[in-house]
N, C-alpha and C positions, 0 to 999 in steps of 0.2 A: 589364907594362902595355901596351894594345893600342897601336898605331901612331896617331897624328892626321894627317889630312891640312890641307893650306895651304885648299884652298879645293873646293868642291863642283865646282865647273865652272870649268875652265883653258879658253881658248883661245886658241891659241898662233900666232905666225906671220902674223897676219894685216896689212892694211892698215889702221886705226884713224881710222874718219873718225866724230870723236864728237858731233858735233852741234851743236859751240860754234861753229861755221865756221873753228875754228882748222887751221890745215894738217893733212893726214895722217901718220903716220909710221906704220913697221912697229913691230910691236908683241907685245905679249899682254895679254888682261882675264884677273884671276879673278874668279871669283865667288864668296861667301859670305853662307850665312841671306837669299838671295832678293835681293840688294844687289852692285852694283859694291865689290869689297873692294882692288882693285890696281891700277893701268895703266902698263904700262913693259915691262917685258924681266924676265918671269919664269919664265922656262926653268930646267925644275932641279925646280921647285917638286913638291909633290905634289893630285893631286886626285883626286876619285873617277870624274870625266870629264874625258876630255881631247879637246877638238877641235881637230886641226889646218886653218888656217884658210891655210894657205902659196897663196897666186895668189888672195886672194878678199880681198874686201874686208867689214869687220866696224865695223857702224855702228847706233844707237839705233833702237828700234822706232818708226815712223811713227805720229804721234797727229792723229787726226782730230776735229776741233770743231764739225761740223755732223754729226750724222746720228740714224734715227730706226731705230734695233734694240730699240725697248723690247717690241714682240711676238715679233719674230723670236728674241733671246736665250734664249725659251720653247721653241723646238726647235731651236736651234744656236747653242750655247756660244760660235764661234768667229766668229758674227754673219756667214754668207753670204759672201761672198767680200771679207772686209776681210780676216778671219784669214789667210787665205794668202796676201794682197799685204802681208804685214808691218807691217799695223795694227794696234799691243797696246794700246792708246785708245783708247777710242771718249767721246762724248757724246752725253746721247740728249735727248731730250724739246726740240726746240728750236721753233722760232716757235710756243709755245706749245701744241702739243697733245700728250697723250699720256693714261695710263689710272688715274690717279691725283689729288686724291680723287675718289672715282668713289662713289656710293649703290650696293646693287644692283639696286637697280627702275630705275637710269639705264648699267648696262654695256652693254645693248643698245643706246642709242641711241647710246655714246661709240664702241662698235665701229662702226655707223655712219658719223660724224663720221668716223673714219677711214680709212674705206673711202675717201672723196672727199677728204678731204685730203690725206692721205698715200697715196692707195691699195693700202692693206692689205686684201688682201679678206676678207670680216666671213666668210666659210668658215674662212679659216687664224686669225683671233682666236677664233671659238668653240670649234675643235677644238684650239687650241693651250695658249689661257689658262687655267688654274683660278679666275678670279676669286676667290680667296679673301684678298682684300683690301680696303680702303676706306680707310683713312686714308693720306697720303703718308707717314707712319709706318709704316705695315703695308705697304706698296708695297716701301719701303725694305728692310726686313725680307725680303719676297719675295726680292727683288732678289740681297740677301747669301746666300740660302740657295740660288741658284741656281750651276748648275756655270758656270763661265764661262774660257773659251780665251781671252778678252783682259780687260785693266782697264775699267772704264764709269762713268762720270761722270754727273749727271742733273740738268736743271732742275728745279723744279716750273714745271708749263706752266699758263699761266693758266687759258684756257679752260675746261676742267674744276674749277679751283677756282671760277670766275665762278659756274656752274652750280649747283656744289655749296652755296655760299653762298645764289646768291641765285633759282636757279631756272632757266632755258632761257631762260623768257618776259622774266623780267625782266634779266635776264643781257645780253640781244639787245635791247632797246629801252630801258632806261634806266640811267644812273648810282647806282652803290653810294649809300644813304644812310649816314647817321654808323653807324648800329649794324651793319651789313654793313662796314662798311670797318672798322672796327674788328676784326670778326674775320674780316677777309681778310687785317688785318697779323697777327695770332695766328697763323693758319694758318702762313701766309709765314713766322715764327718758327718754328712747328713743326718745317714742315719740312726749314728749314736745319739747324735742333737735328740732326735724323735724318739730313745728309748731302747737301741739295739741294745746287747750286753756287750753286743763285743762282733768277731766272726768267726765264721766257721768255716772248714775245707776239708775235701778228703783230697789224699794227697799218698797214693797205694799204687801210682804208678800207670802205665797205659797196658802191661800185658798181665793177664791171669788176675783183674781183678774182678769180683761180683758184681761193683756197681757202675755198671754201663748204661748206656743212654740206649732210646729206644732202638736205634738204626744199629746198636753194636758195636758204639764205636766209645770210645772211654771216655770221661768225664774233662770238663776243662781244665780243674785242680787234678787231676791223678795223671794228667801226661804234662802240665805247664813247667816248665824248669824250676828247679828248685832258687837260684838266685830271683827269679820274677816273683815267685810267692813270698820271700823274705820281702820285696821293696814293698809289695805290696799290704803287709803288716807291718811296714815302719809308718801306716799312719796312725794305727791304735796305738803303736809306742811311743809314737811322738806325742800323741794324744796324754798319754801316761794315767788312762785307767779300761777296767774293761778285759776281756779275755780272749784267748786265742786258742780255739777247741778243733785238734789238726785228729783227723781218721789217718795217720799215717802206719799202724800196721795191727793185723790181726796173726792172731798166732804166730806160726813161723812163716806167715807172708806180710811182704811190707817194707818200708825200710823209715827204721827211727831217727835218721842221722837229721830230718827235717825237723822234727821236735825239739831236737838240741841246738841248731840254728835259731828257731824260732825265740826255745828259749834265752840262748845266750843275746839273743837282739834286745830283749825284753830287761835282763836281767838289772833288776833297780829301778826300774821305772816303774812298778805300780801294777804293770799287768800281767796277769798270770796265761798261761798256756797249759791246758788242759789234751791230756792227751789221750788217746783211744788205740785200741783198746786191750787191757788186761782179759784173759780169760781163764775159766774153771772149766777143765776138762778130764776127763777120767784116763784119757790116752794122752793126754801133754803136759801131766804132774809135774814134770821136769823143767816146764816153762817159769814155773812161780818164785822158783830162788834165783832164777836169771834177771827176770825180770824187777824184781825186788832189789836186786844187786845195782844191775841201772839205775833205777828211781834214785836208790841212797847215792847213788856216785856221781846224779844231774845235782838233785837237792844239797849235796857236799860243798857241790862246785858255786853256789850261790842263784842255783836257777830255781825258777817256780815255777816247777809242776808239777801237776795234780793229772793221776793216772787214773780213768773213768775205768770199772770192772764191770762183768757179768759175771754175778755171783750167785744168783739164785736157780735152782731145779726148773728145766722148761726143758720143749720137746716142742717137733716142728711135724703138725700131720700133714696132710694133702690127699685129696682127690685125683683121676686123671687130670682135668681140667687145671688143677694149681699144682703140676709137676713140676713147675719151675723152683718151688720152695721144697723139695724134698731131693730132686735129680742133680742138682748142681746147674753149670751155665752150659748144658749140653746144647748142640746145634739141635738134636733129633729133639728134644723139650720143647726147644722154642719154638719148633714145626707144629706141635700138638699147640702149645697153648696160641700160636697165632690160626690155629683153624676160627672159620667164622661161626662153625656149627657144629655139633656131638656130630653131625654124618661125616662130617672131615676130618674128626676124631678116630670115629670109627676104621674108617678108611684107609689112615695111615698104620695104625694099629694093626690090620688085615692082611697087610703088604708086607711080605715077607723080605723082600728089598730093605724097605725101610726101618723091619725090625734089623736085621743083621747089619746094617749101615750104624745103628746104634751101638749094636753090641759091639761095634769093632771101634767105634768111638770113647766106648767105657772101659776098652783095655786099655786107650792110650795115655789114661789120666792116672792120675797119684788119687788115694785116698782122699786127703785132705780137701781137694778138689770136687766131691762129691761120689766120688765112684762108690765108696763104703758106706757113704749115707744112704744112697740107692739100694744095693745088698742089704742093709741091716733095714730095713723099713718093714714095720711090723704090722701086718694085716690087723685092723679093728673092723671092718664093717665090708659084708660082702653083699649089702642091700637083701633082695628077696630071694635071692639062687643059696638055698639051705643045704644043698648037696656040696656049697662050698665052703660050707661050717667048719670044717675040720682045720680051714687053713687058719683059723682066729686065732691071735694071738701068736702065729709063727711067723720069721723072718722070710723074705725073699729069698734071702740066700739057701734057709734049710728047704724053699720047696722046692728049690732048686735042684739043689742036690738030692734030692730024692727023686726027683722025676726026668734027674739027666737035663734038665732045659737050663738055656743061661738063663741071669737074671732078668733082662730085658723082654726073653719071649715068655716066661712065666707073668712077668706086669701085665704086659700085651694080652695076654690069653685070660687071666684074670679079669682085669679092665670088662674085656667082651662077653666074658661069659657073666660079668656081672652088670649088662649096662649101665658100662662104667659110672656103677655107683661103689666100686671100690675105694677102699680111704685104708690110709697108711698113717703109720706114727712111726716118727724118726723113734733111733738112740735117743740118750738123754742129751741138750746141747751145753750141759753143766756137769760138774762132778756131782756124782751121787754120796761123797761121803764129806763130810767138812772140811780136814783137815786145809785144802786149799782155800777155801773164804775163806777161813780164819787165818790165815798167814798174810792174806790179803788186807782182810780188815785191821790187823794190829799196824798198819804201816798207817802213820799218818800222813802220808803224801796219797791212799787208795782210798777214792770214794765208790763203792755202790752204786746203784740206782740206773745201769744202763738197759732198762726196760725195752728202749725202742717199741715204744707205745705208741700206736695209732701208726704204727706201719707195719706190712705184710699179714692184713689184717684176717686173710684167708689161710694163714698158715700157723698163726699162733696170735694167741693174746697173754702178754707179759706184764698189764699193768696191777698184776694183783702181786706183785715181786716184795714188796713189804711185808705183804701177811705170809707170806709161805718164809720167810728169813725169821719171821717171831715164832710160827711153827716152831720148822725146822731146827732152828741152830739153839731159841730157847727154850720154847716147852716139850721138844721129843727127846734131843740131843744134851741138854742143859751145857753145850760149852759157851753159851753166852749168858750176860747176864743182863735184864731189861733194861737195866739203866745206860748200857754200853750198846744195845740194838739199838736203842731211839737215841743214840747219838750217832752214832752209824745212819741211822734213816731220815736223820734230820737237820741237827747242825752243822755235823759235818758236810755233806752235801750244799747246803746253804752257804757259808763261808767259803767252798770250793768255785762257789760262782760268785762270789760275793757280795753274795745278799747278807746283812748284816742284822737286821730286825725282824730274820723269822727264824722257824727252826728250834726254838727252846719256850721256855713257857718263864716269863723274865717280865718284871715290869715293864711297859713301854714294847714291849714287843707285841707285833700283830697276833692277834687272838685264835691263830689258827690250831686247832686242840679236837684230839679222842680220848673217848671214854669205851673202855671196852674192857672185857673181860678175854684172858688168855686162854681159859678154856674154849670161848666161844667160837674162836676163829677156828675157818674152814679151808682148804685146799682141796678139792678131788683131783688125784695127778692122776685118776684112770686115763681121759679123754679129756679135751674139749670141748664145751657146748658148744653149740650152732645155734646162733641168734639171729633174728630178721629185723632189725635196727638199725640199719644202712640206708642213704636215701634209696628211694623209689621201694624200700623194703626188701632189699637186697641183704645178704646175709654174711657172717665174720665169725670169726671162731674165739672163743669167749672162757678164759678160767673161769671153773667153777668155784670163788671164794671170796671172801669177805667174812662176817661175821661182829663190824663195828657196832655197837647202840646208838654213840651220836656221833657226829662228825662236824665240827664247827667249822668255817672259813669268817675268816676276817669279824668273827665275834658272833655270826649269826652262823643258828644251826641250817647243814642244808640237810643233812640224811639223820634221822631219827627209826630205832630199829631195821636199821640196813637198808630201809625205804629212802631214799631224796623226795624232796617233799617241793621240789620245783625253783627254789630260792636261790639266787644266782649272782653272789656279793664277792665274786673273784676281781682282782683287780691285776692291771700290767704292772706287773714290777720292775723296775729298772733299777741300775745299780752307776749308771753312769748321768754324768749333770751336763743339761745345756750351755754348749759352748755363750760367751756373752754377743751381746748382738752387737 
């Protein structure tokens, strides 16, 4: 009779910090059938792999509850740099947009739509996606048959069901009537039935918000009345599981009084309403005990909600060409980036009209709005014009002022004299010192993890947001302690969407686990790389870090020494059960 082994995958020796915030203790996991099967001191045992984990530390895979891989999954499995910063979670489809139900005389316009919302360029959605889908059923279905290096979670995102329902036109300027809402709750059943978590909406209003549609004109959730969006989540509450993940404000733009609708619809029934978003800012410190104060006086009240943050160190560069990620929603921007060619670029650039049309444009705004992000954007790269070296490393605004020019005709004049191979790096778009995460994270109503990963992929890549928080807050900083990061990066986040068997390293829990060493881990916040790993080999702007040795999903290793090694055992998690037939 052949031999049986104890467990598929031993790892032995290591330091066990499992996600519960409970202290560490040295240790060994086994693994078995893709599941935490042991945790204690099982030396001895037999396995068909054994990793010895002796000087490392061995803690749950990182779960991320904002972000937008629902194109990118279509050429990498392992979703762009989450997979190697030890992110085996992902959630996709959040403030509502994403590509599903989609007609197909409307995929064009949805790729689109996300070109400017998410900035996915409609190049890598045409050549990446098969559209062969259209019901959030058949999405779903796609979804399962694709190869996948981590687990993915999905809203159904409003917008696209709005459309789908009731039209563009009508979607954008009036309220669902009764036989539209009725089978906008159908839908909404649908596609929980098939695996949704729940939905999603941004909901920031029709004037001064960033997420506009291609033509400029506001999204269906950010201008629809606010009583139509509540009827229309009385089908997940009526449902009474599942969540409700509302973009109703950033900083001090926005208005929260929808969150608290939402939540009090909810309140008792099972489903939670997550709300966006919390932020760390080095000029809006003043935000965090306000908004803190909120949280505790919704959660007081008997509501549940869970406030999504960005909490981690990031910076937004650009190019001429992706001025739209560094300028704000300037009309003069969207003239450059809708040019068809660098000559049209050039062009307008050239035109002294059109520079002063801008600069009389950038006095009209407020800071907040972009104007200060423009000013403060800090020259890294002047291409091959060496006589422009000087300006490395200085803002717009000082070269401004020194050479009497506004901002705009110094971008302009730079841009040119550098064929426009000029690139900028914003300010930092996080606080550079902790004390705000950390006010953040002691709240247990705030989770982490708003990466917005695998979108604006020419202006930043955020999915390495885990390793830079174990950096950061525990090995530079020490005001965190490991056992409290990877609850922070893990369970918590997990139960905020209500996944309940990932996240810790617990018997019966899925096997998703790193092994790494603290020292190992890397962040470069010089720059951004530039990587050519987009279809057609098109190229995205890429944190330089990681630093994992192994990286397990669902009990099978895929990245060993920081390398993926091609293996692709991510699975659709859902957290809601088909209604009965």
């Amino acid at each position: 009779m052949a031999a049986t082994t104890s467990f598929d995958v031993l790892i032995i020796n290591g330091f066990i910090v499992d996600g519960t915030g409970a202290p560490g203790f040295y240790g060994d996991v086994g693994i078995r059938d893709g599941r935490v099967a042991e945790v204690g001191r099982l030396g001895g045992r037999e396995a068909h792999r054994t990793i010895d984990a002796t000087g490392k530390i061995v803690a749950p895979g990182h779960v991320t509850q904002h972000s937008h891989y629902d194109a990118a999954l279509f050429w990498d499995p392992y979703c762009l740099d989450s997979g190697a910063n030890g992110i085996t979670t992902v959630v996709n489809a959040n403030c509502g947009f994403g590509f599903a139900p989609v007609r197909a005389q409307d995929a064009e316009r949805t790729m689109l739509m996300m070109s400017t919302t998410e900035q996915i360029p409609v190049t890598h959605q045409r050549a990446g996606m098969p559209w062969d889908w259209e019901t959030f059923p058949d999405w779903m279905d796609r979804l399962q048959a694709l190869p996948k290096g981590v687990n993915v979670s999905t809203y159904l995102p409003l917008n696209p069901l709005l459309i789908y329902v009731m039209g563009v036109d009508a979607a954008k300027t009036r309220s669902p009537n009764a036989q539209e809402m009725a089978e906008l709750h159908r839908l909404i059943n649908e596609a929980m039935d098939a695996g949704a978590i729940g939905v999603s909406m941004s909901s920031m209003g029709a004037e001064g918000n960033t997420h506009v549609d291609y033509d400029g004109t506001s999204m269906p959730t950010d201008s629809m009345d606010h009583d139509a969006i509540v009827e229309i989540c009385r089908a997940v509450v009526e449902r009474g599981e599942g969540i409700i993940q509302v973009l109703s404000q950033i900083a001090i733009f926005g208005d929260r009084s929808i969150t608290e609708r939402l939540a009090e619809l909810a309140r008792g029934s099972g489903v939670r309403v997550i709300h966006n978003a919390f932020l760390t800012n080095d000029q809006l410190d003043f935000l965090v005990p306000s908004d803190l104060e909120w949280l505790s006086e919704q959660r007081g009240m008997g509501r549940d909600i869970t406030a999504g943050a960005l909490l981690n160190r990031g910076w937004v560069e650009a190019g001429v060409r992706e001025l739209d990620a560094a300028g704000g929603q300037f009309k003069a921007v969207r003239s450059i980036v809708a040019c068809a060619d660098d000559d049209g670029i050039r062009a307008l650039l050239s035109d002294n009209a059109f520079v002063e049309s801008w600069d009389a444009e950038l006095s009209e705004v407020t800071a907040a709005t972009g104007a200060s992000g423009l000013a403060g954007q800090t020259v890294i790269d002047v291409g091959e014009n060496q006589d422009l070296a000087v300006h490395l490393g200085r803002t717009l605004n000082d070269i401004a002022t020194e050479t009497g020019q506004s901002v705009v005709a110094v971008l302009a004049d730079l841009a040119l004299r550098t064929d426009l191979a000029l690139q900028l790096k914003s300010p930092p778009i996080g606080a550079t010192e902790p004390p705000q995460a950390m006010s953040y994270l002691d709240h247990a109503g705030v989770v982490g993890g708003g990466s917005d990963g695998g979108a604006h992929t020419k202006a930043f890549g955020m999915g390495h947001y885990p390793t830079d928080l174990l950096i950061w807050l525990v090995r530079e900083q020490g005001v965190r302690t490991l056992e409290d990061m990877h609850f922070q990066l893990s369970l918590k986040p997990a139960r905020a969407v209500q996944i309940y068997d990932r996240g810790a390293l617990l018997p019966g829990f899925w096997a998703d686990v790193l092994v790494y060493d603290l020292n190992d881990l890397y962040f470069d916040m010089t720059r951004y790389d530039i990587v050519h790993d987009m279809p057609n080999g098109d190229w995205r702007r890429k944190g330089n870090a990681g630093g994992y040795e192994y990286i397990l999903v669902n009990g099978e290793i895929t990245h060993e020494d920081g390398v993926s090694n091609g293996h692709t055992p991510g699975q659709v998690v859902r957290v809601t059960s088909p209604s009965p037939a």
